[in-house]
Residue, then its C-alpha position, 0 to 999 in steps of 0.5 A: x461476489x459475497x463470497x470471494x472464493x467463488x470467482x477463485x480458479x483450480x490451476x488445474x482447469x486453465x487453458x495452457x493454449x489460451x488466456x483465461x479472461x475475468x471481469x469483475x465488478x462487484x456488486x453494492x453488498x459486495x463493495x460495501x464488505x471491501x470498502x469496510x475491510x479496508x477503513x474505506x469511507x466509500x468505495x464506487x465504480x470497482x472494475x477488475x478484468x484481466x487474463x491469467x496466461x500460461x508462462x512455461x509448463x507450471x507457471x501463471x500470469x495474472x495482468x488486469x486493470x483496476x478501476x475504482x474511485x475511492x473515498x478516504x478521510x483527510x488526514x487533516x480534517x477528516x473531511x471526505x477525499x475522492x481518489x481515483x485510482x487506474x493501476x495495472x496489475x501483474x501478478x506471477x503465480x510461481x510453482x517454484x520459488x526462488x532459492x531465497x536462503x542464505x548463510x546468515x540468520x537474515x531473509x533476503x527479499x526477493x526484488x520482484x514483488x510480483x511473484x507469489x506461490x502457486x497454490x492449487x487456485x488462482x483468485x483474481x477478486x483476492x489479487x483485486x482487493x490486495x491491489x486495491x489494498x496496494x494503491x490507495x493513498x498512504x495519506x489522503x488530504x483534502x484540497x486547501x487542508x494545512x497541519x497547524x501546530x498545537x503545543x502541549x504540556x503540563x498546567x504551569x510547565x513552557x510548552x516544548x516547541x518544535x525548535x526545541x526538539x532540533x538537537x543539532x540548533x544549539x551547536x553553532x553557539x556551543x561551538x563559538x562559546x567553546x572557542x571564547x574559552x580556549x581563545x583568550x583574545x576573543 
Protein backbone atom coordinates (compact mmCIF):
# COMPACT_ATOMS: atom_id res chain seq x y z
CA UNK A 1 0.00 0.00 0.00
CA UNK A 2 3.21 2.38 -0.23
CA UNK A 3 1.20 3.99 -2.91
CA UNK A 4 -2.22 4.78 -1.91
CA UNK A 5 -3.56 5.20 -5.43
CA UNK A 6 -2.93 1.66 -6.09
CA UNK A 7 -5.83 0.05 -4.19
CA UNK A 8 -7.84 2.91 -6.04
CA UNK A 9 -10.99 1.46 -8.28
CA UNK A 10 -11.92 2.68 -12.08
CA UNK A 11 -15.73 3.23 -11.49
CA UNK A 12 -15.97 1.87 -14.93
CA UNK A 13 -14.77 -1.87 -13.79
CA UNK A 14 -17.21 -2.34 -10.65
CA UNK A 15 -19.84 -4.70 -10.93
CA UNK A 16 -23.26 -3.28 -11.21
CA UNK A 17 -24.73 -6.82 -10.45
CA UNK A 18 -22.47 -7.62 -7.45
CA UNK A 19 -20.37 -5.79 -4.38
CA UNK A 20 -17.10 -5.43 -5.05
CA UNK A 21 -15.40 -6.63 -1.57
CA UNK A 22 -11.85 -4.91 -0.37
CA UNK A 23 -9.78 -5.59 2.53
CA UNK A 24 -7.00 -3.98 3.79
CA UNK A 25 -4.31 -4.04 6.18
CA UNK A 26 -1.29 -2.14 5.34
CA UNK A 27 1.66 -2.95 5.87
CA UNK A 28 4.57 -1.80 8.88
CA UNK A 29 6.10 0.92 5.85
CA UNK A 30 2.76 1.75 5.29
CA UNK A 31 1.34 2.53 8.61
CA UNK A 32 4.33 4.16 9.77
CA UNK A 33 3.69 6.77 6.55
CA UNK A 34 -0.20 7.13 7.79
CA UNK A 35 0.76 7.35 11.61
CA UNK A 36 3.21 10.22 10.60
CA UNK A 37 0.62 11.82 8.31
CA UNK A 38 -1.72 12.16 11.04
CA UNK A 39 0.88 13.37 14.04
CA UNK A 40 0.14 9.81 15.22
CA UNK A 41 2.84 8.68 18.22
CA UNK A 42 2.05 4.99 17.00
CA UNK A 43 -0.49 3.37 14.66
CA UNK A 44 -1.26 -0.64 15.30
CA UNK A 45 -3.53 -3.06 14.02
CA UNK A 46 -5.18 -0.81 10.84
CA UNK A 47 -7.84 -3.05 9.18
CA UNK A 48 -10.39 -1.58 6.46
CA UNK A 49 -12.78 -4.12 4.64
CA UNK A 50 -15.79 -3.44 3.16
CA UNK A 51 -17.68 -3.46 -0.15
CA UNK A 52 -18.60 -0.82 -2.73
CA UNK A 53 -22.46 -1.62 -4.24
CA UNK A 54 -24.11 -0.15 -7.19
CA UNK A 55 -27.16 2.43 -5.91
CA UNK A 56 -29.01 3.28 -8.90
CA UNK A 57 -27.47 3.48 -12.59
CA UNK A 58 -24.50 5.98 -11.85
CA UNK A 59 -24.19 5.81 -8.14
CA UNK A 60 -21.76 3.85 -5.42
CA UNK A 61 -21.82 3.04 -1.95
CA UNK A 62 -18.83 2.62 0.17
CA UNK A 63 -19.61 0.41 3.86
CA UNK A 64 -16.60 -0.86 5.52
CA UNK A 65 -15.12 -1.20 9.33
CA UNK A 66 -12.40 0.45 10.43
CA UNK A 67 -10.11 -1.06 12.84
CA UNK A 68 -7.12 0.33 14.37
CA UNK A 69 -5.53 1.02 17.72
CA UNK A 70 -4.06 4.45 18.01
CA UNK A 71 -1.25 6.10 20.14
CA UNK A 72 -1.73 9.74 20.52
CA UNK A 73 -0.08 12.42 23.29
CA UNK A 74 -1.82 13.60 26.20
CA UNK A 75 -3.06 16.90 26.02
CA UNK A 76 -1.94 17.15 29.47
CA UNK A 77 1.22 15.42 30.09
CA UNK A 78 1.94 14.23 26.65
CA UNK A 79 2.25 10.99 28.00
CA UNK A 80 1.41 8.42 25.46
CA UNK A 81 -2.76 7.41 25.35
CA UNK A 82 -3.59 4.03 23.55
CA UNK A 83 -7.44 4.43 21.76
CA UNK A 84 -9.05 1.80 19.96
CA UNK A 85 -11.11 2.70 17.53
CA UNK A 86 -14.12 0.07 15.90
CA UNK A 87 -16.19 2.64 13.18
CA UNK A 88 -18.08 1.88 10.68
CA UNK A 89 -18.08 3.82 7.34
CA UNK A 90 -20.46 4.60 4.89
CA UNK A 91 -19.54 6.75 2.01
CA UNK A 92 -22.13 7.75 -1.13
CA UNK A 93 -20.15 8.37 -4.29
CA UNK A 94 -22.80 10.63 -6.16
CA UNK A 95 -22.61 11.50 -10.02
CA UNK A 96 -24.60 14.17 -9.43
CA UNK A 97 -24.92 16.35 -6.76
CA UNK A 98 -27.48 18.02 -4.83
CA UNK A 99 -28.37 21.55 -6.02
CA UNK A 100 -26.71 23.48 -3.17
CA UNK A 101 -27.13 27.28 -4.44
CA UNK A 102 -28.86 29.34 -3.26
CA UNK A 103 -29.79 33.37 -3.47
CA UNK A 104 -27.47 34.72 -1.15
CA UNK A 105 -23.71 34.91 -1.28
CA UNK A 106 -23.79 32.06 1.66
CA UNK A 107 -23.26 27.95 0.67
CA UNK A 108 -25.50 25.76 2.35
CA UNK A 109 -23.97 22.54 3.52
CA UNK A 110 -25.46 19.58 2.62
CA UNK A 111 -27.02 17.53 6.22
CA UNK A 112 -25.76 14.19 4.96
CA UNK A 113 -21.69 14.35 5.23
CA UNK A 114 -21.47 11.06 3.70
CA UNK A 115 -21.90 12.12 -0.09
CA UNK A 116 -18.91 13.01 -2.12
CA UNK A 117 -18.59 13.46 -5.83
CA UNK A 118 -18.00 10.78 -8.05
CA UNK A 119 -15.04 10.99 -9.66
CA UNK A 120 -13.57 8.36 -12.28
CA UNK A 121 -12.21 5.93 -9.13
CA UNK A 122 -13.33 5.04 -6.05
CA UNK A 123 -10.25 4.47 -3.16
CA UNK A 124 -11.16 2.65 -0.54
CA UNK A 125 -7.05 3.24 1.51
CA UNK A 126 -7.95 7.14 0.72
CA UNK A 127 -11.76 6.97 2.54
CA UNK A 128 -9.83 4.62 5.39
CA UNK A 129 -6.98 7.28 6.24
CA UNK A 130 -9.86 10.27 6.12
CA UNK A 131 -12.05 8.02 8.47
CA UNK A 132 -8.96 7.33 10.49
CA UNK A 133 -8.64 10.84 10.19
CA UNK A 134 -12.41 11.44 11.36
CA UNK A 135 -12.40 9.10 14.70
CA UNK A 136 -9.47 9.70 16.55
CA UNK A 137 -10.10 11.66 19.63
CA UNK A 138 -10.10 15.37 19.47
CA UNK A 139 -8.39 15.42 22.71
CA UNK A 140 -6.70 12.49 23.80
CA UNK A 141 -5.97 12.33 28.02
CA UNK A 142 -4.32 10.25 29.68
CA UNK A 143 -5.83 8.39 33.00
CA UNK A 144 -5.61 10.33 36.31
CA UNK A 145 -4.17 13.32 33.99
CA UNK A 146 -5.49 17.07 35.54
CA UNK A 147 -4.99 20.56 33.91
CA UNK A 148 -3.55 22.69 37.05
CA UNK A 149 -3.52 26.50 36.76
CA UNK A 150 -0.54 28.42 35.91
CA UNK A 151 -0.43 32.40 36.20
CA UNK A 152 1.58 34.55 34.27
CA UNK A 153 2.59 38.10 34.14
CA UNK A 154 5.20 40.82 33.75
CA UNK A 155 8.11 40.88 36.75
CA UNK A 156 6.35 43.21 39.49
CA UNK A 157 2.87 43.11 37.82
CA UNK A 158 -0.56 40.87 40.25
CA UNK A 159 -0.62 37.91 38.15
CA UNK A 160 -4.61 38.05 36.45
CA UNK A 161 -6.62 35.28 37.55
CA UNK A 162 -9.39 33.19 36.06
CA UNK A 163 -11.94 35.34 38.24
CA UNK A 164 -10.74 38.28 36.90
CA UNK A 165 -11.58 37.37 33.22
CA UNK A 166 -15.22 36.56 34.34
CA UNK A 167 -17.06 39.74 33.07
CA UNK A 168 -20.42 39.19 34.39
CA UNK A 169 -18.70 38.56 38.78
CA UNK A 170 -18.61 42.02 39.68
CA UNK A 171 -22.50 43.09 38.43
CA UNK A 172 -24.11 41.83 41.50
CA UNK A 173 -21.99 44.31 43.63
CA UNK A 174 -22.22 47.27 41.01
CA UNK A 175 -25.86 46.59 40.93
CA UNK A 176 -26.18 46.86 44.77
CA UNK A 177 -23.71 49.98 44.84
CA UNK A 178 -26.01 51.48 42.31
CA UNK A 179 -28.96 50.83 44.40
CA UNK A 180 -27.35 52.56 47.64
CA UNK A 181 -27.11 55.62 45.39
CA UNK A 182 -30.38 56.18 44.27
CA UNK A 183 -31.83 54.63 47.39
CA UNK A 184 -30.99 57.26 50.14
CA UNK A 185 -32.33 55.07 53.27
CA UNK A 186 -30.34 52.14 52.49
Amino acid sequence: MTNPSSHALRVADLSQTRPTRFDLTPDKDDISAIAAELGLLDLRKLRFKGQIIAEGKRDWRLEAELGATVVQPCVVTLAPVTTRLDESVVRRFLAQMPDMSGDDDEIEMAEDDSIESLGSVIDPSAVMIEALSLALPLYPKAENAEMGSATYTEPGKEALRDEDLKPFAGLAALRDQMAKKDDPER
